[in-house]
C-alpha positions as CSV (number, residue, x, y, z in Angstrom):
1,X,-101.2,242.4,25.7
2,X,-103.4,239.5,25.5
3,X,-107.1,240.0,27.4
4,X,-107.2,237.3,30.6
5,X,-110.7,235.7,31.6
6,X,-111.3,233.7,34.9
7,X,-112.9,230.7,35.1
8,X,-113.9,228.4,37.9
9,X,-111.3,226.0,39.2
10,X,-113.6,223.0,38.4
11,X,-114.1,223.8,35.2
12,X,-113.6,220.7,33.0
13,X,-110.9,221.7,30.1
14,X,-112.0,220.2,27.1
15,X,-111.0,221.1,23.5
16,X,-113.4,223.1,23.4
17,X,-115.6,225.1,25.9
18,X,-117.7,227.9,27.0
19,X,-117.6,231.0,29.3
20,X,-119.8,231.7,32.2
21,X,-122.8,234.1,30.9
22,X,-120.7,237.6,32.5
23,X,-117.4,236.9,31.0
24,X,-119.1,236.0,27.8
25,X,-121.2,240.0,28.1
26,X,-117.8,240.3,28.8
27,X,-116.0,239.8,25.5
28,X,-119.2,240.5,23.5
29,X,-121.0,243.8,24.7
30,X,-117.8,245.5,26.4
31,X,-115.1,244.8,24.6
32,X,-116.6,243.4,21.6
33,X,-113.8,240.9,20.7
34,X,-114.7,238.7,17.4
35,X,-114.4,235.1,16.5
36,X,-110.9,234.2,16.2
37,X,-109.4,236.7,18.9
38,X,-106.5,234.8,20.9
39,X,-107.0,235.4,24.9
40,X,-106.0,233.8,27.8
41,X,-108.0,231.6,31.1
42,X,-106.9,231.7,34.3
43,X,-108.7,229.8,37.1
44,X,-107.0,231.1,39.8
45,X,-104.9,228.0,41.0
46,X,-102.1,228.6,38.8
47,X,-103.5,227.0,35.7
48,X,-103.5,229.1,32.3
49,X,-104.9,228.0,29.4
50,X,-104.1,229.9,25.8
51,X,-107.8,229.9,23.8
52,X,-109.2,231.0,20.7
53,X,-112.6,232.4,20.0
54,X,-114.5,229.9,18.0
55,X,-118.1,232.0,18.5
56,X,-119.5,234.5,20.2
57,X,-123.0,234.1,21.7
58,X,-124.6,234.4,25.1
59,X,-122.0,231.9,26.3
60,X,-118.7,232.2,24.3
61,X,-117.2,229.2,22.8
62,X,-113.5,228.6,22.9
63,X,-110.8,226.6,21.5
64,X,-108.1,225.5,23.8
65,X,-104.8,225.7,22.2
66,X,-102.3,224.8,25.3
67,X,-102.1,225.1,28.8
68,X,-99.4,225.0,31.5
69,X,-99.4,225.2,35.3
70,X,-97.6,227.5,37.2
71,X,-96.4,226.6,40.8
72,X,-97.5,229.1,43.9
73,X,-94.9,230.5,46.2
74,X,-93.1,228.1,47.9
75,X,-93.2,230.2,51.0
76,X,-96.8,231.5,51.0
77,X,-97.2,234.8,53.0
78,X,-100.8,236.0,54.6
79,X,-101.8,239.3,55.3
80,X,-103.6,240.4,58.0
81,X,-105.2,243.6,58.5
82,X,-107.2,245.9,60.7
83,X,-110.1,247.7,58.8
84,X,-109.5,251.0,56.9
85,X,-111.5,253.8,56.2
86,X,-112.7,254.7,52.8
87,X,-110.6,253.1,50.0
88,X,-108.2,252.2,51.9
89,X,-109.1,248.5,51.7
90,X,-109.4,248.4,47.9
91,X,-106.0,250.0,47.2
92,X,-104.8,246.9,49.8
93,X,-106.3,244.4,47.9
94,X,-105.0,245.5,44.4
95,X,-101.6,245.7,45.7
96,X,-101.5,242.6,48.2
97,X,-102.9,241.0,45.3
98,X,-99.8,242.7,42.7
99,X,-97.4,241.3,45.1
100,X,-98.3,237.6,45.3
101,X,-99.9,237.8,48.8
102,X,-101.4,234.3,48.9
103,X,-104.5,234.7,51.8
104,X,-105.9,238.6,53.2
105,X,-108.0,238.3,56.6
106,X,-109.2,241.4,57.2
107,X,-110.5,242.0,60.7
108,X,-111.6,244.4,63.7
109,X,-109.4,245.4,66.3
110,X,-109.9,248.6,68.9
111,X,-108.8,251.5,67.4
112,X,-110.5,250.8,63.9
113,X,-111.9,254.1,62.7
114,X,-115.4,252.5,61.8
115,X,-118.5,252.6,64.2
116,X,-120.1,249.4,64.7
117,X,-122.7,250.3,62.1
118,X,-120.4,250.9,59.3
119,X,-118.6,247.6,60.2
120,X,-122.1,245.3,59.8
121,X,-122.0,246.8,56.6
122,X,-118.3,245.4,55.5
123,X,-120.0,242.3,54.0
124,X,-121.6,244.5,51.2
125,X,-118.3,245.2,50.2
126,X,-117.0,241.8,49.3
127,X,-118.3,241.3,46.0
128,X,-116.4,244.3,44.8
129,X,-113.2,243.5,46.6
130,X,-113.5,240.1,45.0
131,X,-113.8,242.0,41.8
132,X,-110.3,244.1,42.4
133,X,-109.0,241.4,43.3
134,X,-110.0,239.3,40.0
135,X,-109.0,242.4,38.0
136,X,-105.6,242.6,39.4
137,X,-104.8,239.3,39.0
138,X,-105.7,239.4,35.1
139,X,-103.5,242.8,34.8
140,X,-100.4,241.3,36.3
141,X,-101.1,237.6,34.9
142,X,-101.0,236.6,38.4
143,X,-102.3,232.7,37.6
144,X,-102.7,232.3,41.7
145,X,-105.9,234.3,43.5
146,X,-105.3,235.9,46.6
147,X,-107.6,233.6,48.7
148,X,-110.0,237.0,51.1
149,X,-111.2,235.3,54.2
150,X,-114.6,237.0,56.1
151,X,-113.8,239.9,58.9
152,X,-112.9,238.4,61.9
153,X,-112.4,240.0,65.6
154,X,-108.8,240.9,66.5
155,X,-108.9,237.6,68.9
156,X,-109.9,234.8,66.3
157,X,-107.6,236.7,63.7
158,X,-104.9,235.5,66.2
159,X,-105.6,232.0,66.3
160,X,-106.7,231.6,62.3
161,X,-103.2,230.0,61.5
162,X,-101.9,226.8,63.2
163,X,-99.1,224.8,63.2
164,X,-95.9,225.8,62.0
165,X,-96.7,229.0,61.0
166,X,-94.6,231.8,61.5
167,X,-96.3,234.8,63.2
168,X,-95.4,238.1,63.0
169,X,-97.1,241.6,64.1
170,X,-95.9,245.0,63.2
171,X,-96.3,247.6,66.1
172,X,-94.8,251.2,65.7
173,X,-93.9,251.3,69.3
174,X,-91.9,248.4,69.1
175,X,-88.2,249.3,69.5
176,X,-86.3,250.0,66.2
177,X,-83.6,247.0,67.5
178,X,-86.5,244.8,67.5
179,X,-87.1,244.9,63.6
180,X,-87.0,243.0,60.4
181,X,-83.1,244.1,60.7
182,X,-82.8,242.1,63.2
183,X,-85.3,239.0,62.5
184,X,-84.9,235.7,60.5
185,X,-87.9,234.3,58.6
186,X,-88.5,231.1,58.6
187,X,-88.4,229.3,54.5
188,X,-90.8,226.7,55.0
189,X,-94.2,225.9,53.2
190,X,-95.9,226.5,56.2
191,X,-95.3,230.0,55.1
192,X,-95.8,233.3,57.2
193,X,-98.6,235.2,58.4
194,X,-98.1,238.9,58.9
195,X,-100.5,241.8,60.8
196,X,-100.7,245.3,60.5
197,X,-102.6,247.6,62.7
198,X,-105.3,250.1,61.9
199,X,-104.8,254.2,61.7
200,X,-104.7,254.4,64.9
201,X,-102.2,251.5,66.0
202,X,-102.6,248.8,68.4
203,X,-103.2,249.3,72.1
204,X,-101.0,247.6,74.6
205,X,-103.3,245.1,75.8
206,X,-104.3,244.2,72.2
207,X,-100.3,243.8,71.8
208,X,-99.8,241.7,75.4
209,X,-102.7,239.4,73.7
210,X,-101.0,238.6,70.5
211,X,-98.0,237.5,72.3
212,X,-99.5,235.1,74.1
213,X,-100.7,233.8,70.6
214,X,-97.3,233.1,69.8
215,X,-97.1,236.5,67.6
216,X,-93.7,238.2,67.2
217,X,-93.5,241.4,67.5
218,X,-91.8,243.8,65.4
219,X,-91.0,247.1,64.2
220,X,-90.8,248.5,60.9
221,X,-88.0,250.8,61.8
222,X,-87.6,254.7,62.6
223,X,-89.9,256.3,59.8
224,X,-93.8,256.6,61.2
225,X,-95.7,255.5,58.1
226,X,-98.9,255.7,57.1
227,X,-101.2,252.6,57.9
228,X,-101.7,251.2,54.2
229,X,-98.0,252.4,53.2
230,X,-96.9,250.3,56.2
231,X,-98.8,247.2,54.7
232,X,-97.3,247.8,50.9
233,X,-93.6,248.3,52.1
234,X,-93.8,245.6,54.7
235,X,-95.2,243.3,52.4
236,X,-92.8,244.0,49.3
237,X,-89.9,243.4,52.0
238,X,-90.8,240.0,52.9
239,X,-91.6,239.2,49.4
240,X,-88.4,239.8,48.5
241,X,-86.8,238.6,51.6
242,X,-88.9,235.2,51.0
243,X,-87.5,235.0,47.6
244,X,-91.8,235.2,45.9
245,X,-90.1,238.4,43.7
C-alpha cells in the first residue's frame, strides 16, 4: 500500500517540493523511507498528487510525478453530535471520517455525561482529534478532510446551517412510523445535516426547541442502540441512501 502524507491546501505544486518539518521526521526518523520511495500527497480538498523521494533531510524533497482531483460528495452530509464520555469521540471521528462525513460539530446539550469542568477542557482535545482524523483519511485514501467545527451549545448547534439545508434529529422516543422508513432526503448540494443525542438522549424541551429550528424529527426504528452505534449506523444509512458509498 503506498504511504499518504498531508499537506496544506495552499501549498504551491511545483515539480519539485518539500514537506513540512513533522512529515519530513515523518518519513525519516519513523518510518525511515529512502530516496527514491514512491508515496502519495493529499491536501485534504480532494487533490492527490503521486511523488517520489528525491532527498531526505530536515525537510524532504519530492518529485511530483502526476496529480488528479477528486470531486467531494455531491450531497454533502454533517454530523452533529452531543459530547461522549471517554473515547467515545475518537472512535466517532475515525469512523465519521471512514464514511465520507464532510463537517462534525460536536456540541453540549443537557444530558451530556461531562461536568462543566471536564467540558472547558474539550479544547485540549482537538489537536489529537485532528490527528485521527488526518490518520484516517490517509488509511482509507479519503482525498477530502472531514472539516471539525469548535463545541458549540445545543442552541447555536441548531442554527449553524442555513438555507436549504435539510435538517434532521434522531430521538429514540420518536415513534418507529416516524423513521427513515418513512422519510425522503432531499439530493441537493445543499446537502444534509444530521444530530444525534448524548448517552442519555434528549429531553423533551431540548426536542420542542429543535423543531422550532426547522429540525425533523426521527426515529431510528425499534432497536434501543447504543449512543455512538446510533451515530455509525445512522450515518452508513444515509450514506448509502445519498448515493456517497
Amino acid at each position: 500500500m503506498r504511504r499518504r502524507f498531508f499537506i496544506h491546501p495552499d501549498t504551491t505544486i511545483d515539480d519539485e517540493i518539500q514537506l513540512s518539518e513533522n512529515e519530513s521526521h515523518h518519513i525519516v526518523k519513523v518510518l525511515r523511507l529512502s530516496v527514491g520511495t514512491s508515496l502519495q500527497l493529499l491536501d485534504g480538498k480532494g487533490n492527490i498528487h503521486d511523488a517520489q523521494i528525491l532527498a531526505t533531510d530536515k525537510r524532504v524533497l519530492l518529485r511530483i510525478t502526476s496529480s488528479i482531483h477528486v470531486k467531494g460528495d455531491a450531497v454533502p452530509l454533517r454530523v452533529c453530535q452531543s459530547i461522549l464520555k471517554g473515547q467515545k469521540m475518537e472512535l466517532l471521528m475515525q469512523k465519521c471520517t471512514e464514511l465520507g462525513v464532510a463537517e462534525f460539530t460536536p456540541f453540549y446539550s443537557e444530558r451530556c455525561q461531562l461536568k462543566k469542568t471536564e467540558l472547558s477542557k474539550i479544547s485540549q482535545k482537538y489537536t489529537r482529534w485532528q490527528r485521527i482524523i488526518e490518520e484516517a483519511c490517509k488509511q482509507c485514501n479519503n482525498p477530502h478532510m472531514m472539516h471539525l467545527n469548535p463545541v458549540l451549545p445545543f442552541e447555536k448547534m441548531l442554527t449553524e446551517q442555513t438555507g436549504a439545508v435539510q435538517k434532521i434529529l434522531f430521538w429514540e422516543e420518536q415513534g418507529n412510523d416516524i423513521s427513515l422508513h418513512s422519510s425522503s432526503l432531499q439530493k441537493t448540494d445543499a446537502g444534509l445535516q444530521i444530530v444525534f443525542g448524548p448517552e442519555g438522549g434528549f429531553p423533551l424541551q431540548e426536542i420542542d426547541t429543535a423543531q422550532k429550528k426547522g429540525f425533523q424529527i426521527l426515529s431510528l426504528g425499534p432497536r434501543i442502540l447504543k449512543a455512538e452505534t446510533a451515530n455509525i449506523a445512522a450515518v452508513s444509512i444515509m450514506q448509502h441512501l445519498l448515493g456517497n458509498m
